[in-house]
C-alpha positions in Angstrom: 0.0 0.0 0.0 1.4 3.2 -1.2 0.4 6.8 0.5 1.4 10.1 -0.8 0.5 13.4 1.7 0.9 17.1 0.4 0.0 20.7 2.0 -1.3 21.5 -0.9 -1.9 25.2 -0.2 -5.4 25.5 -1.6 -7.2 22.4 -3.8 -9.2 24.6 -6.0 -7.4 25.5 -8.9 -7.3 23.0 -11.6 -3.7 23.0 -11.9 -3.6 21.8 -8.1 -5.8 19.0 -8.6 -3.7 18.2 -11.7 -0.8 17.9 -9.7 -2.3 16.1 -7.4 -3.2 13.3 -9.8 0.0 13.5 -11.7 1.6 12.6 -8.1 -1.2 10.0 -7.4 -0.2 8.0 -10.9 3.7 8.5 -11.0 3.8 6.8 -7.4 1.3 4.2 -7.4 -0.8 5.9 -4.8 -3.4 3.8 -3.2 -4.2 6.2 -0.3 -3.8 10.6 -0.5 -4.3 12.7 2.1 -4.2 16.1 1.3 -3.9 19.5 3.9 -5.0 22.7 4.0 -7.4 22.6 1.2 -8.8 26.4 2.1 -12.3 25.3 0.7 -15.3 25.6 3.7 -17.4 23.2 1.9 -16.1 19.6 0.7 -18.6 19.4 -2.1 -16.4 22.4 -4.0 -13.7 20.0 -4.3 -12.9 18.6 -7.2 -12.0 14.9 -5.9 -12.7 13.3 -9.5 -9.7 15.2 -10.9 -7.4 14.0 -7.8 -8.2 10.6 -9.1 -7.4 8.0 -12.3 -10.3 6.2 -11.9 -14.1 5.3 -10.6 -12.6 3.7 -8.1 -12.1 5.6 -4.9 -13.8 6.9 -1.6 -13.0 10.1 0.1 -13.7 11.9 3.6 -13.2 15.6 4.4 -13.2 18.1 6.9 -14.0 21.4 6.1 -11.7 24.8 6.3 -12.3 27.5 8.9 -12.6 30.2 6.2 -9.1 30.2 4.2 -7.4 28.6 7.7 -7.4 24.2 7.3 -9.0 21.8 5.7 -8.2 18.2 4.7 -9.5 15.3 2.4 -8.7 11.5 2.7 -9.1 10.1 -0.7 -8.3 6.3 -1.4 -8.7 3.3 -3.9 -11.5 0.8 -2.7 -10.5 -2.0 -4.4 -7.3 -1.8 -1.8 -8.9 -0.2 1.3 -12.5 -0.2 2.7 -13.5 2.3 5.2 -15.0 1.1 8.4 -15.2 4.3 10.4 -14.3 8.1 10.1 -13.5 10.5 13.3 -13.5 13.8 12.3 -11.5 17.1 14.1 -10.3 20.5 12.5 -7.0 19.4 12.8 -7.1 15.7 12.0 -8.8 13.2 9.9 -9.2 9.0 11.1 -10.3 6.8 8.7 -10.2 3.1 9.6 -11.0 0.4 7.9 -9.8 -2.8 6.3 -6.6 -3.2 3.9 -7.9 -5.9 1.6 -4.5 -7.3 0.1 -3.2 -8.5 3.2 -3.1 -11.5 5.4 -6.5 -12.0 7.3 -7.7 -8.2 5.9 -5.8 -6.2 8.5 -7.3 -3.2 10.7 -5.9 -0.3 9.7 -6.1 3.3 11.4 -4.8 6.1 8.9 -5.1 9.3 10.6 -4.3 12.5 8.4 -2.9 15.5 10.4 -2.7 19.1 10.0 -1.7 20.7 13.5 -2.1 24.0 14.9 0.2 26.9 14.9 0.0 27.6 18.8 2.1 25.5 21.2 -0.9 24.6 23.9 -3.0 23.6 20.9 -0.3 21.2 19.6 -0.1 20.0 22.9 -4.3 19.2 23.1 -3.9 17.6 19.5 -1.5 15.3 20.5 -3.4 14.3 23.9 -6.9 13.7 21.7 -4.7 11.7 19.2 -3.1 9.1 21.6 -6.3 8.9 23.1 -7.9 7.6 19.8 -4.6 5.5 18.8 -4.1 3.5 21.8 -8.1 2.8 22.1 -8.5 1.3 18.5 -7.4 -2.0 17.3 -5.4 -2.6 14.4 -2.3 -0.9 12.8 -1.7 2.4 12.6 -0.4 4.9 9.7 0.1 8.8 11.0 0.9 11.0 8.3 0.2 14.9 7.7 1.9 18.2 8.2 2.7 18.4 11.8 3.8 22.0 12.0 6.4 20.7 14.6 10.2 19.3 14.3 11.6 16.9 16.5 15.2 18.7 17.2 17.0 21.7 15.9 18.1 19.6 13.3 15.2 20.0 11.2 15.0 23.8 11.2 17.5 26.0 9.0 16.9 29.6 9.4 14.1 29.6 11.4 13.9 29.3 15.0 13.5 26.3 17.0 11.0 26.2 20.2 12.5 23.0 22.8 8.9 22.6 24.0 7.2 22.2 21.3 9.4 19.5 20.1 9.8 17.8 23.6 5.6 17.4 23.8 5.6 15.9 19.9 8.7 13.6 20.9 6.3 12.3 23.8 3.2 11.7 21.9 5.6 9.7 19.2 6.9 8.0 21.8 3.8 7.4 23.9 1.6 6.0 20.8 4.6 3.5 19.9 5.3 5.0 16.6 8.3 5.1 14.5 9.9 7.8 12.4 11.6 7.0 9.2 14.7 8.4 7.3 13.3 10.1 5.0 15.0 10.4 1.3 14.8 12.7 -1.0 14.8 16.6 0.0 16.2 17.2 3.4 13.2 19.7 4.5 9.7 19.7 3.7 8.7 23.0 4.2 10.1 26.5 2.7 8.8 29.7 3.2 8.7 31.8 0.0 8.7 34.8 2.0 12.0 34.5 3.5 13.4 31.1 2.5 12.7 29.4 6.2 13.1 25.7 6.0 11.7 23.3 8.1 10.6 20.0 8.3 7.0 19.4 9.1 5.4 17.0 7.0 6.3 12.9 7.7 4.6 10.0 8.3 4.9 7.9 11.7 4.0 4.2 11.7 3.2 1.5 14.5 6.2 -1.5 14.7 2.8 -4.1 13.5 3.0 -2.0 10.1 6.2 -2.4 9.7 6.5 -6.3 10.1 3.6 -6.1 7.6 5.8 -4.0 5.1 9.2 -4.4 6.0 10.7 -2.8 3.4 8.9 0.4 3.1 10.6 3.8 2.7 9.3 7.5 2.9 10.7 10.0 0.5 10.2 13.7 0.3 9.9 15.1 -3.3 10.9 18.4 -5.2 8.5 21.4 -4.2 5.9 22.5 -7.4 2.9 24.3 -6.4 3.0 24.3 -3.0 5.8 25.6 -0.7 5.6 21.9 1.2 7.0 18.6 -0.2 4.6 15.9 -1.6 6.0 12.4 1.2 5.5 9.6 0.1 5.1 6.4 2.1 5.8 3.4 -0.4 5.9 -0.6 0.3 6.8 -1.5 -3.2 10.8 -2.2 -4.1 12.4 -1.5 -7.1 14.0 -4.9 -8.6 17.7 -4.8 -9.4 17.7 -8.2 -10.6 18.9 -11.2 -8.8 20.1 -11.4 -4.9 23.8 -12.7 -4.3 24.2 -16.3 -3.8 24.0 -17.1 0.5 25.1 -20.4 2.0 23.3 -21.4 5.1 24.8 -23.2 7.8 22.1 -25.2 8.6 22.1 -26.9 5.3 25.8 -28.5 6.5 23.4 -30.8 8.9 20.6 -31.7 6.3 21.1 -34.8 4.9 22.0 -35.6 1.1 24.1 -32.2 0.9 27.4 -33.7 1.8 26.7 -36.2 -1.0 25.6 -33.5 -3.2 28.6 -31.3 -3.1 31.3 -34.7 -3.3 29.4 -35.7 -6.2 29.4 -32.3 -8.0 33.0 -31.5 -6.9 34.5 -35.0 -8.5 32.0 -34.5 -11.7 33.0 -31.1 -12.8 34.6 -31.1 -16.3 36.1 -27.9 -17.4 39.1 -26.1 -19.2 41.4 -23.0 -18.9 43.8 -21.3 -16.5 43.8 -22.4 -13.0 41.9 -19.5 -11.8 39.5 -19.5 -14.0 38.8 -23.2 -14.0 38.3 -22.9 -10.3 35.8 -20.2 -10.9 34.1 -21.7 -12.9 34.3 -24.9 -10.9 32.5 -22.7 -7.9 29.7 -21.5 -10.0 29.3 -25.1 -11.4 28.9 -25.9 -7.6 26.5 -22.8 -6.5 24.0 -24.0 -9.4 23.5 -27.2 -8.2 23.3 -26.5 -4.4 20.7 -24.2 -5.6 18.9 -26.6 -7.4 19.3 -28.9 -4.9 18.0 -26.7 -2.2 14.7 -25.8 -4.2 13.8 -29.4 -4.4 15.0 -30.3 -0.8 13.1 -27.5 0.8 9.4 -27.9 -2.1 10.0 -31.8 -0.4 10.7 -30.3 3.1 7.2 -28.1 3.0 5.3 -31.2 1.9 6.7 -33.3 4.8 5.9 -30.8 7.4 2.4 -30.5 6.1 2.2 -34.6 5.9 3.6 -34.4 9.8 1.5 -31.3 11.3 -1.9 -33.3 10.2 -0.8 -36.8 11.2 0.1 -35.4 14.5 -3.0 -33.1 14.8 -5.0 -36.6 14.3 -3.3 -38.7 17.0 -3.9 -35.2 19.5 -7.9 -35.5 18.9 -7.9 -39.2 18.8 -6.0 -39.2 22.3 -8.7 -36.8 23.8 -11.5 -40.1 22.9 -8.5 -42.8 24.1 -5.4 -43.9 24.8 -3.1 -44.2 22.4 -1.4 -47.3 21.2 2.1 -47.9 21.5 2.6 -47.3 17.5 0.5 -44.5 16.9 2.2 -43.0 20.4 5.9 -43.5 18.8 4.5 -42.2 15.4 3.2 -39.1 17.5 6.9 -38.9 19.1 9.1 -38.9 15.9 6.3 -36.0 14.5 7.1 -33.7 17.3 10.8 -34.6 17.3 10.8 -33.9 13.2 9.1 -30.5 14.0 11.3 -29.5 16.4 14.5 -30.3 14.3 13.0 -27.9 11.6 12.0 -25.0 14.1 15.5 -25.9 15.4 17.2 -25.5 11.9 15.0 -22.6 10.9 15.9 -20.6 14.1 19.8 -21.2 12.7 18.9 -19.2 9.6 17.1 -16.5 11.3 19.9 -16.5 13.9 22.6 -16.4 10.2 20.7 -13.7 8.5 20.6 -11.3 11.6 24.1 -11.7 12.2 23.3 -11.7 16.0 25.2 -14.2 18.3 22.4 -16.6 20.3 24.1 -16.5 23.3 24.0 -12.3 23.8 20.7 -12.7 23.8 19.6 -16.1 25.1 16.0 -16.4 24.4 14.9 -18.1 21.0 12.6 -15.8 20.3 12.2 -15.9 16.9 9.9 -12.3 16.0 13.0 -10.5 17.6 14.8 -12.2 14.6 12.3 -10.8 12.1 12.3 -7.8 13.2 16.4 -7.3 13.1 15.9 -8.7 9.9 13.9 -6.9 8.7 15.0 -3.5 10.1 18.2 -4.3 8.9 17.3 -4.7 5.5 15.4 -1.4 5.4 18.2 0.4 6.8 20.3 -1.0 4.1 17.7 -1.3 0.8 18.9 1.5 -1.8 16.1 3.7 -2.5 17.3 6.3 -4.5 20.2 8.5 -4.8 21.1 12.3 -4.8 21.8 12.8 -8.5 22.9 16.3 -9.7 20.8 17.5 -7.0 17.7 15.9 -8.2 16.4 12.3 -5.9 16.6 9.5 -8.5 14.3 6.5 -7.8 15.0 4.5 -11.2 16.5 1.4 -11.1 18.9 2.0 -14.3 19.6 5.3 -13.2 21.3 4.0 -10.2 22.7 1.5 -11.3 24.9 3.7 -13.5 25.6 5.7 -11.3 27.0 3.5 -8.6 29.1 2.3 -11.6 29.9 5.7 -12.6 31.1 6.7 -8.6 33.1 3.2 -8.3 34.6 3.0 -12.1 35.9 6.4 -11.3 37.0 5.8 -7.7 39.3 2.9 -9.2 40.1 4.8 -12.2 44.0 5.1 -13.1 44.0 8.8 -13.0 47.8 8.8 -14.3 47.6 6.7 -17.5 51.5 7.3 -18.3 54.0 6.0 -15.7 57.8 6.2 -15.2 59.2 3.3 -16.7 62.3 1.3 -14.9 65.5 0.6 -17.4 68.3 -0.7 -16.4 69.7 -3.4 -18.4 72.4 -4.0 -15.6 69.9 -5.4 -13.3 70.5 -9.0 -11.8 68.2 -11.8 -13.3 67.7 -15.7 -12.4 68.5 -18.5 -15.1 65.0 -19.9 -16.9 65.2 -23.1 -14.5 65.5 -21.2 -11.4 62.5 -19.5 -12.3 60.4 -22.7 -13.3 61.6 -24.1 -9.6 60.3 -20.7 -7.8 57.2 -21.7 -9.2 56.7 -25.6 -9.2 54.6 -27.1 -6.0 56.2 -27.8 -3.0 56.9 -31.8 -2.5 55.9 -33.5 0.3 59.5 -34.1 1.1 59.5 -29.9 0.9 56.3 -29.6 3.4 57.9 -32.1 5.8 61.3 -30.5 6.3 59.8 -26.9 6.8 57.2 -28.2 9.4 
């Protein structure tokens, strides 16, 4: 699920609402919440030309004259609306995300916050209120009109209260704050160049298990002197992942036989390194290959196991079990807990975490390492010229660009040594430098 929020400074011109769909179609929006729409009655808003199609649903709260305003507008085939709570400064729709597991709860509150500091501070109080007593994930987006430190203010001056109550409430409603890419600030005043940043969106930990990998970015100022955010879930595909080896697959059995049998069958040609090379790769393919067919066979048998041993539970609540169907029961639970056992090893490998810091096989602490590591890490986009690039050609050239000229030869002609007096070895001296050792050789130098 994608969500895209913009101050847009007034929704009533045509080339706002333009902009606004332009933005909606060039980053997969599924869910838009727009702020400060200066329009005191929803129906003047022209929500059929935010959208690309029939398909969509929308709530709004009205302006206070030109002061407010702000519409949630999202695609029904993705979300359905359960519930709207409506306040000048913030709008909560929750309701049901339909492409995930079980159709997860989801509260998506869209903020626009007050200019005075005690008002901030009654916003936040009403909105924890509401978070913490609803159900169900939670997705806070908006323009906050607060920073968090002094960090996100340039030219402008920074108030330690009013940051200190909106680091509480983040911290109080068990939200998280992303990195955000793209421009540094969200806000710049056109008056005197004051740059802030304001807008962001704040997520639950839940949300983030659900998307692991999801990213905010803030995006080049047009019509408004705020940043259109995104808040995307999708990844970009730079082809295939490296090769990774798993130690648990040492203790599976039929890999030792697999990688003898590959090893002593490899037929191949060339230099020495390159033979080996190629010899590796040879190798990789088929532990590949035979890890997809060990592990479609591995899922079957678990299934097969789970049930057999779900059957012998309920027959044992009508009567005893006989000795047979009791040792069948045993080796099922022993089988299950060699895979748990062998899956916790991977989780344990891809973290890079050592068991024994933490001693408690608690496997969601794995997951989420994991997968906060890998968000952390995951290549979004890069600074290019000065314009955020998000496509995946353009950086891929230019991480070759930066690394072909970091390794560059930047002095193409060298001094050249001459000196025809120099010492050299005789042709068989040379081919004995280089022959292998004997095991006479090896024995003597132990």
């Amino acid at each position: 699920m994608n969500f895209l929020s913009l101050n847009v400074r007034g929704v009533g011109e045509v080339a706002k609402t333009s902009w606004v769909r332009r933005l909606k179609l060039k980053h997969k929006a599924t869910f838009v919440g727009l702020q400060e729409t200066q329009l005191s009655t929803s129906s003047s808003i022209d929500v059929n030309g935010c959208w690309d199609s029939n398909e969509f649903d929308y709530a709004s709260v009205d302006s206070s004259g030109r002061s407010g305003g702000l519409i949630s507008i999202w695609d029904t085939s993705v979300f359905q609306r359960s519930d709207i709570i409506k306040n000048r400064h913030y709008l909560v729709v929750s309701g049901k995300h339909k492409n995930s597991p079980e159709s997860v709860i989801l509260n998506i509150v869209n903020v626009y916050g007050p200019q005075s500091i005690s008002e901030k501070k009654k916003v936040w109080l009403e909105l924890l209120n509401i978070i913490n007593g609803r159900p169900g994930m939670r997705v806070v987006f908006g323009d906050f009109n607060a920073v968090r430190d002094p960090g996100e203010r340039c030219n402008s001056q920074f108030c330690p209260h009013s940051a200190s109550d909106f680091n509480r409430f983040i911290h109080e409603a068990n939200l998280k704050d992303f990195n955000m890419g793209g421009e540094r600030f969200t806000y710049m005043s056109r008056v005197d160049a004051k740059l802030s940043k304001l807008d962001r969106f704040l997520t639950c930990p839940n949300y983030l298990q659900l998307f692991p990998l999801s990213y905010v970015t803030a995006h080049p100022r047009e019509l408004s002197d705020h940043s259109p955010i995104t808040l995307s879930s999708s990844v970009s595909d730079f082809g295939p992942i490296p090769f990774k080896f798993f130690n648990s697959w040492l203790l599976k059995e039929g890999f030792d036989q697999v990688v003898i049998d590959t090893w002593n069958g490899f037929r191949g040609y060339g230099t020495p390194d390159a033979y080996l090379a190629a010899k590796f790769r040879f190798l990789k393919d088929k532990i590949k290959k035979w890890r997809k067919d060990d592990d479609q066979k591995e899922r079957q048998e678990i299934s097969v196991t789970l049930d057999v041993v779900k059957d012998l539970e309920k027959v044992a609540e009508s009567r005893p079990l006989s000795s047979e169907e009791q040792r069948i029961w045993t080796d099922g639970i022993k089988k299950m807990t060699e895979w748990e056992r062998l899956k916790a090893l991977d989780l344990k490998q891809k973290a890079r975490i050592k068991w024994t810091i933490y001693g408690d096989e608690n496997s969601n602490f794995f997951h989420w390492y994991i997968n906060s590591k890998n968000r952390r890490s995951l290549l979004h986009g890069l600074m290019i010229n000065g314009r955020w690039m998000t496509g995946v050609n353009e950086i891929k050239e230019e991480v070759y660009r930066f690394f072909h000229d970091k390794f560059s030869d930047a002095h193409i002609l060298r001094p050249k040594f001459i000196n025809p007096n120099v010492k050299t070895i005789s042709m068989m001296d040379a081919i004995r430098i280089e022959s292998s050792f004997t095991p006479e050789e090896v024995k003597v130098a132990v």
